[in-house]
C-alpha positions, 0 to 999 in steps of 0.5 A: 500500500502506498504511503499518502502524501501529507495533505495536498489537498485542503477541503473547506466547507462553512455550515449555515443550518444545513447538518444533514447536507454536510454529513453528506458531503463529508461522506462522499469525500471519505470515500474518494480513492487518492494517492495524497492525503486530504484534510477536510476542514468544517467551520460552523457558522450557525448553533448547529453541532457538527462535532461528532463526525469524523475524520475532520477539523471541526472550528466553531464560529463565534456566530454567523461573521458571513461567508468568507470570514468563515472560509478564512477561519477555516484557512488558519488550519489548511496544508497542501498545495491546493485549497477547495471551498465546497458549499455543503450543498454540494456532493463530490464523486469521490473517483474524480478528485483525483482528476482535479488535481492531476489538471491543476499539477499539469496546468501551472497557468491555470490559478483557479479551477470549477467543474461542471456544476449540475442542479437537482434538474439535471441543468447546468448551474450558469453561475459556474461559467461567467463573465464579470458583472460590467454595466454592459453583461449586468444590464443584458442579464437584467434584461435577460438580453442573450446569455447575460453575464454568463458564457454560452456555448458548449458546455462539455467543453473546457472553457476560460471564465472571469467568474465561478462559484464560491461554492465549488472552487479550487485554488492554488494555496499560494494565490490566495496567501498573495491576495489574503484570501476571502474579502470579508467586506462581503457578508454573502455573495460577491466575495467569489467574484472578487476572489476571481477578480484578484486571481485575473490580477495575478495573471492567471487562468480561471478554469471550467472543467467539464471532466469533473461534475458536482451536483449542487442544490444551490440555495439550501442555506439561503432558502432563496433559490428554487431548486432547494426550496423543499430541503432548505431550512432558512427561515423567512428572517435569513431569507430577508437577510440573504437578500440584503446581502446579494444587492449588499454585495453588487454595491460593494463590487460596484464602487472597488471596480466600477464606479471610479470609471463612470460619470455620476449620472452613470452611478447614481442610475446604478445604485438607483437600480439596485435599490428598487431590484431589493425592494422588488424582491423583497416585496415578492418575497413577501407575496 
């Protein structure tokens, strides 16, 4: 038998009321075959306990800091090479880990790595393949334009992104120690592409590898997306908080890259824009 590596791999998961998605995803990843060790890292960010599973690193949030402080406590105790955040909500063919790492050992331009992310429906997650969110790819999203800001074409094809998933991300340990990790200016969402967006900076490729599949329920700990509308157990409080923290995150994304760029007219539409689209779902939430 041979000897495993010592933790190439790091695998990060933060918990928000979703135990029993967890368990899961803790499980499928025991039962990978790899020649290297992995360590997988739980942080609970929620009142939940997770401590009686085995086989990980189990840290106790102080409360619900949001995702990326949970991601970066997680850090404080990652080995290997490689970093992947996995949302709960995600379950991992264990014989294709493997496979993820070769790909990053043998492509040292590519920083940051996703695989193909299926939902319940058996329908590609879009949100695995996107451009950045410019006033222009926003704009023809809203008005659902084309494909928006996310990139067509085939789809079991390896493609080059601006934009993955936080949920399902695979990075090189040495990029994110440049670039200090998750931006905690982000409670939920957003954080992921500012992630991508200082990967880019370092001149690196960000990667969508159709070889790998991960099914993702997308939205058990929000409670807002309709394909884990029957699992989730987000009350109508963290739904509300959720949606604050979507529109939260494109103001904040907005105003580091964007608004230096534009005329105050310009600005002024767009955070108008973002205002009425949180009343609007908001008010349809409510409905």
């Amino acid at each position: 038998m041979k000897k495993l590596l010592k933790n190439k791999l790091t695998i990060v998961t933060v918990n928000y009321n979703s135990v029993e998605f967890t368990k899961a995803l803790v499980n499928s990843i025991h039962k990978s075959k790899v020649d290297f060790g992995i360590k997988i890292i739980v942080v609970e960010n929620s009142k939940e306990d997770l401590s009686n599973i085995s086989g990980i690193i189990y840290l106790k949030n102080k409360g619900n800091l949001g995702f990326s402080h949970g991601n970066n406590l997680g850090l404080t105790k990652a080995e290997g090479k490689y970093v992947w955040f996995l949302n709960p909500d995600t379950t991992v063919d264990p014989d294709k880990i493997s496979y993820r790492i070769r790909y990053m050992d043998t492509h040292p331009d590519v920083g940051m790595a996703t695989p193909k992310l299926i939902l319940p429906n058996g329908l590609l997650d879009k949100n695995c393949r996107r451009q950045f969110p410019t006033l222009g790819n926003s704009l023809k999203h809203f008005l659902k334009i084309g494909n928006g800001y996310y990139i067509g074409g085939d789809i079991d094809v390896e493609t080059e992104v601006d934009v993955v998933m936080g949920s399902c991300l695979l990075v090189r340990r040495e990029l994110g120690d440049k670039i200090n990790w998750w931006d905690e200016d982000y409670f939920m969402y957003g954080e992921d592409i500012e992630f991508c967006w200082q990967i880019k900076n370092l001149g690196y490729k960000i990667m969508y590898v159709p070889q790998v599949t991960v099914h993702h329920h997308h939205g058990a700990s929000s409670g807002l997306k309709k394909t884990s509308q029957k699992l989730t157990t987000a009350n109508r409080e963290t739904k509300i908080r959720s949606i604050k923290a979507t529109i939260g995150a494109m103001r904040i994304f907005y105003k580091k890259h964007y608004e230096k760029e534009n005329i105050f007219i310009t600005n002024w539409l767009v955070y108008v824009g973002m205002w009425v689209l949180e009343k609007v779902r908001l008010i349809t939430l409510s409905a």
